[in-house]
Backbone as CSV, one residue per row, in Angstrom:
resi,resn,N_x,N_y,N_z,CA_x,CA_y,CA_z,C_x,C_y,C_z
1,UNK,12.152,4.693,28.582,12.513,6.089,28.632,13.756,6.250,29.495
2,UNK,14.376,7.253,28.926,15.522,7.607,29.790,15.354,8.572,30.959
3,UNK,16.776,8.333,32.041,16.120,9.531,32.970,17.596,10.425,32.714
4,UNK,18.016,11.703,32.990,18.662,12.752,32.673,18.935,13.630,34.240
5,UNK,20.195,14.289,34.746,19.886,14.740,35.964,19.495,16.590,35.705
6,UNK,19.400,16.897,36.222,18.876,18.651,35.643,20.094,19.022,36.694
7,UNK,21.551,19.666,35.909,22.401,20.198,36.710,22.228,21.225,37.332
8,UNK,20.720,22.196,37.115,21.063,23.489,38.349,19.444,23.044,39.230
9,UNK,19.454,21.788,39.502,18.192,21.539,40.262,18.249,19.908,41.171
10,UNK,19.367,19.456,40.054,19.596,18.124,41.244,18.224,16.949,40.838
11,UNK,17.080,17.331,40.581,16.122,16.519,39.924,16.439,15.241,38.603
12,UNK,15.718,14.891,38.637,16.468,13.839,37.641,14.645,14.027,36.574
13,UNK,15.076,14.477,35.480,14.131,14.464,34.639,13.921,13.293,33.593
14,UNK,12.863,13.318,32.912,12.748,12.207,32.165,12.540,12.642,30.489
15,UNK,13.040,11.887,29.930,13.553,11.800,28.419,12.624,11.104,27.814
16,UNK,11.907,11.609,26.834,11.483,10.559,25.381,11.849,10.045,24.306
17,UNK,12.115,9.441,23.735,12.315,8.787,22.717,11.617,9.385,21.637
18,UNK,12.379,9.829,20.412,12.203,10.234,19.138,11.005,9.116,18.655
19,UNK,9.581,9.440,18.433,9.470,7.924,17.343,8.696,8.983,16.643
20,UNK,9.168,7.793,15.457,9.461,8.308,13.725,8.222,7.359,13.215
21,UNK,7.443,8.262,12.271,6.503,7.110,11.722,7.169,5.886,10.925
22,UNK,6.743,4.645,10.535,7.551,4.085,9.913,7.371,4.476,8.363
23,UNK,8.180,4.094,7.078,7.712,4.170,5.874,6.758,3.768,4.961
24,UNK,6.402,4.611,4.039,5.199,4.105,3.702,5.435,3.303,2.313
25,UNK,4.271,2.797,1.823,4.616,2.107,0.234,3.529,2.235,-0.112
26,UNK,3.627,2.220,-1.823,2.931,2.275,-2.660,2.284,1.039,-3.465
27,UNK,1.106,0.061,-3.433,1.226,-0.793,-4.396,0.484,-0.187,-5.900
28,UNK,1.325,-0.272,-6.710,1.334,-0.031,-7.753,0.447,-1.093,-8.404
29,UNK,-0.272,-0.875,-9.409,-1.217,-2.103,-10.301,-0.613,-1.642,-11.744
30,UNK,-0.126,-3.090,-12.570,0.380,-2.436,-13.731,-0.979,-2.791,-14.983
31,UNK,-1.107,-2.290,-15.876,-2.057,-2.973,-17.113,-1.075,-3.502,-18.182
32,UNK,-1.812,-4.952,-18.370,-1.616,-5.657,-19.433,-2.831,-5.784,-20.386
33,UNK,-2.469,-6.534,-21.667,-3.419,-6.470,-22.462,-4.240,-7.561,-22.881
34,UNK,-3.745,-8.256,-21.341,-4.949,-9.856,-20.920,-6.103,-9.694,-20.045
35,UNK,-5.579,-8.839,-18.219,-6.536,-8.924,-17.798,-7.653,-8.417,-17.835
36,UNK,-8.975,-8.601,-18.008,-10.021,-8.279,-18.179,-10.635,-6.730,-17.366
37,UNK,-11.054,-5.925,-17.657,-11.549,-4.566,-16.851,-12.255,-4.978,-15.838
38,UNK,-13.487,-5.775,-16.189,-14.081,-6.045,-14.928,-13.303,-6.905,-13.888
39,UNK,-12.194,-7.674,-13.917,-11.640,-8.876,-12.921,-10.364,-7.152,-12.295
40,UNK,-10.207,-6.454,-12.780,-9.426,-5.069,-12.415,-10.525,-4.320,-11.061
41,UNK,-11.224,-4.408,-11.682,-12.733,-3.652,-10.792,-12.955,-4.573,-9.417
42,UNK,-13.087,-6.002,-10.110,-12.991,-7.250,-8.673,-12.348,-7.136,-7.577
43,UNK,-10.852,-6.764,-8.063,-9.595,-6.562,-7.469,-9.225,-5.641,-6.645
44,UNK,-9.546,-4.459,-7.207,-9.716,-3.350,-6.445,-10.534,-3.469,-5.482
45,UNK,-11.916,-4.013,-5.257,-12.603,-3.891,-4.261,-12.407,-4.737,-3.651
46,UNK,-12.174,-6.131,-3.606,-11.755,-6.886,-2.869,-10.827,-7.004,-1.895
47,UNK,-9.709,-6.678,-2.592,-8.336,-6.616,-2.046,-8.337,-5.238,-1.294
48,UNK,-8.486,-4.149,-2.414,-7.828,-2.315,-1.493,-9.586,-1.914,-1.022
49,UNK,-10.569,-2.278,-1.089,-11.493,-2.166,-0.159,-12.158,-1.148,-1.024
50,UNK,-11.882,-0.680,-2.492,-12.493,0.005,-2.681,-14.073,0.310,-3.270
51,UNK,-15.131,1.368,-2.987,-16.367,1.441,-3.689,-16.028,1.368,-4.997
52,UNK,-16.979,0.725,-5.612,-17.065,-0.082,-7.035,-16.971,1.462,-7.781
53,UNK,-17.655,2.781,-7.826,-17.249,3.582,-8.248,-15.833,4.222,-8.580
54,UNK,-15.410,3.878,-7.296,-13.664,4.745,-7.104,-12.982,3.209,-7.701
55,UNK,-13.383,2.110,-7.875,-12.349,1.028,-8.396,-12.974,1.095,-10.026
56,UNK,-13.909,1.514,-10.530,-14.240,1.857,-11.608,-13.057,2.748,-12.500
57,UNK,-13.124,4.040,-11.548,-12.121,4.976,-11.632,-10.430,4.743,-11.954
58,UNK,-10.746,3.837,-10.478,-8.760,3.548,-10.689,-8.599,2.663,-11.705
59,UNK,-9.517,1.857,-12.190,-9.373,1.333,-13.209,-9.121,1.837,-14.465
60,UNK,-9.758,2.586,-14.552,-9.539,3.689,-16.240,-8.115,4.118,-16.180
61,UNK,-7.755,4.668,-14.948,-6.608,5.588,-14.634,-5.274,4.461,-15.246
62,UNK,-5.559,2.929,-14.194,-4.627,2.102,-14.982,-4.343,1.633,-16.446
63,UNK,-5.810,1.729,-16.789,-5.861,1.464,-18.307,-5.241,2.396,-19.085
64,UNK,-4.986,4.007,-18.916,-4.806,5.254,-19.333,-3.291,5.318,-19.623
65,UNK,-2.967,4.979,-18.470,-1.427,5.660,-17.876,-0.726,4.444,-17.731
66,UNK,-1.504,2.899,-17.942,-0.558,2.295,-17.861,-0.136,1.261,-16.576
67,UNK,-0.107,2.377,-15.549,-0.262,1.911,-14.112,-0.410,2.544,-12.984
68,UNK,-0.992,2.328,-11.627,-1.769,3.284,-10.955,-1.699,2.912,-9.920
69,UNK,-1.594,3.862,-9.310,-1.200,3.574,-7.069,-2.416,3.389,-6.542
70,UNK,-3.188,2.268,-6.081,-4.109,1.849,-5.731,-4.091,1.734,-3.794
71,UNK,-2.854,2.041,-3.000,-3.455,2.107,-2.455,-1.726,2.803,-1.129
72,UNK,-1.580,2.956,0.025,-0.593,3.188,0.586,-0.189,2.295,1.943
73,UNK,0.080,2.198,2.507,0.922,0.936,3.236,2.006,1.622,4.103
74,UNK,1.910,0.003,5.045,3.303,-0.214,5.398,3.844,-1.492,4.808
75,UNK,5.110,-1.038,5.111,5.902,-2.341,4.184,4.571,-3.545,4.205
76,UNK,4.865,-4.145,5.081,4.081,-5.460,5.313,3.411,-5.636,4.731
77,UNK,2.263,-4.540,4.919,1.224,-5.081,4.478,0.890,-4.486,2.756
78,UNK,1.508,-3.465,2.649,1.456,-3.078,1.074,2.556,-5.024,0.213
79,UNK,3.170,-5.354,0.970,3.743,-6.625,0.382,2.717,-7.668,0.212
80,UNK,1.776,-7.676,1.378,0.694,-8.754,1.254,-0.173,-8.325,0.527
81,UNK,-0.925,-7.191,0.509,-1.821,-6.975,-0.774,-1.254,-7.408,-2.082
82,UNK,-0.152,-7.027,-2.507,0.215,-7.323,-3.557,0.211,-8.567,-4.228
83,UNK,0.856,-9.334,-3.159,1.024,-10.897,-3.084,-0.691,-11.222,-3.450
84,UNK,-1.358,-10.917,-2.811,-3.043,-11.155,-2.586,-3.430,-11.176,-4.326
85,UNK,-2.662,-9.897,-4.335,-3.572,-9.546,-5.988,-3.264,-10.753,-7.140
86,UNK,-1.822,-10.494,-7.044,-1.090,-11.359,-8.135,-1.733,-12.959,-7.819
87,UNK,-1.696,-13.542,-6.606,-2.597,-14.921,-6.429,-3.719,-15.134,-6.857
88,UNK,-4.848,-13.616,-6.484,-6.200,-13.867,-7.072,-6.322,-14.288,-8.668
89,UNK,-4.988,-13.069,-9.458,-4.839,-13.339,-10.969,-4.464,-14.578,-11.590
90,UNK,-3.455,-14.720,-10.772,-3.144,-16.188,-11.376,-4.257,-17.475,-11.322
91,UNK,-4.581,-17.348,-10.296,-5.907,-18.406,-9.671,-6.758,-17.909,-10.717
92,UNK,-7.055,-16.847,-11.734,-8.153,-16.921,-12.278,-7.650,-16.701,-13.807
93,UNK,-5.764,-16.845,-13.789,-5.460,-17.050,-15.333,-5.319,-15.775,-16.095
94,UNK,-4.886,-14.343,-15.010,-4.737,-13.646,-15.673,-3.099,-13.315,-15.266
95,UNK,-2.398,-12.358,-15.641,-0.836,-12.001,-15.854,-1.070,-10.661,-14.977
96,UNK,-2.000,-9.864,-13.915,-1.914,-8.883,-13.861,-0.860,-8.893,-12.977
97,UNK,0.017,-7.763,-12.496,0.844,-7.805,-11.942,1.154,-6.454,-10.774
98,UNK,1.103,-6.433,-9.672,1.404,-5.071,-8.402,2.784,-5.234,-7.963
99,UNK,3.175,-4.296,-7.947,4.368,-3.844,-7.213,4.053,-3.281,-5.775
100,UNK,5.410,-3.210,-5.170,5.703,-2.234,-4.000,6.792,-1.260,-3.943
101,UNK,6.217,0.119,-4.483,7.069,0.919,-4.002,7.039,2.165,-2.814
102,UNK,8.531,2.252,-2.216,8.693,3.488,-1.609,7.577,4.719,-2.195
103,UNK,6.667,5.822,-1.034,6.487,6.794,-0.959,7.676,7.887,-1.493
């Protein structure tokens, strides 16, 4: 922290520092027309922690639309989930594929 002098008091006051949350990210889950619904359902709960109901859900949503924000982040770690997902797929022979995007 900084210190500052207060010109009609002679005191020397103290300063904070602006902090800014950092940015957030999105990992995105895309659908293809290999990986299996249930290994989608696996994934979701495994990896983004979700109840088998709500990964039920996001599952349809991906199947629907294509592809679906499964979960929010910081850089880092929205990069390592992703990484996580795409390893589990491959390790089990499927093509699914997550992104990271900007909020």
């Amino acid at each position: 922290m900084g210190t500052s002098a207060s010109s009609d008091t002679g005191l020397l006051e103290k300063t904070r520092p602006i902090i800014t949350e950092p940015p957030r990210y999105s990992c995105i889950l895309h659908n293809d027309h290999f990986t299996t619904r249930d290994f989608v359902v696996y994934v979701l709960i495994s990896v983004y922690q979700m109840k088998p109901e709500e990964a039920q859900r996001k599952m349809l949503e991906v199947h629907r639309e294509g592809r679906g924000r499964v979960g929010n982040y910081s850089y880092d770690i929205a990069r390592t989930k992703a990484s996580q997902t795409e390893k589990l797929a491959r390790d089990n022979d499927f093509p699914l594929k997550c992104t990271v995007e900007p909020l």
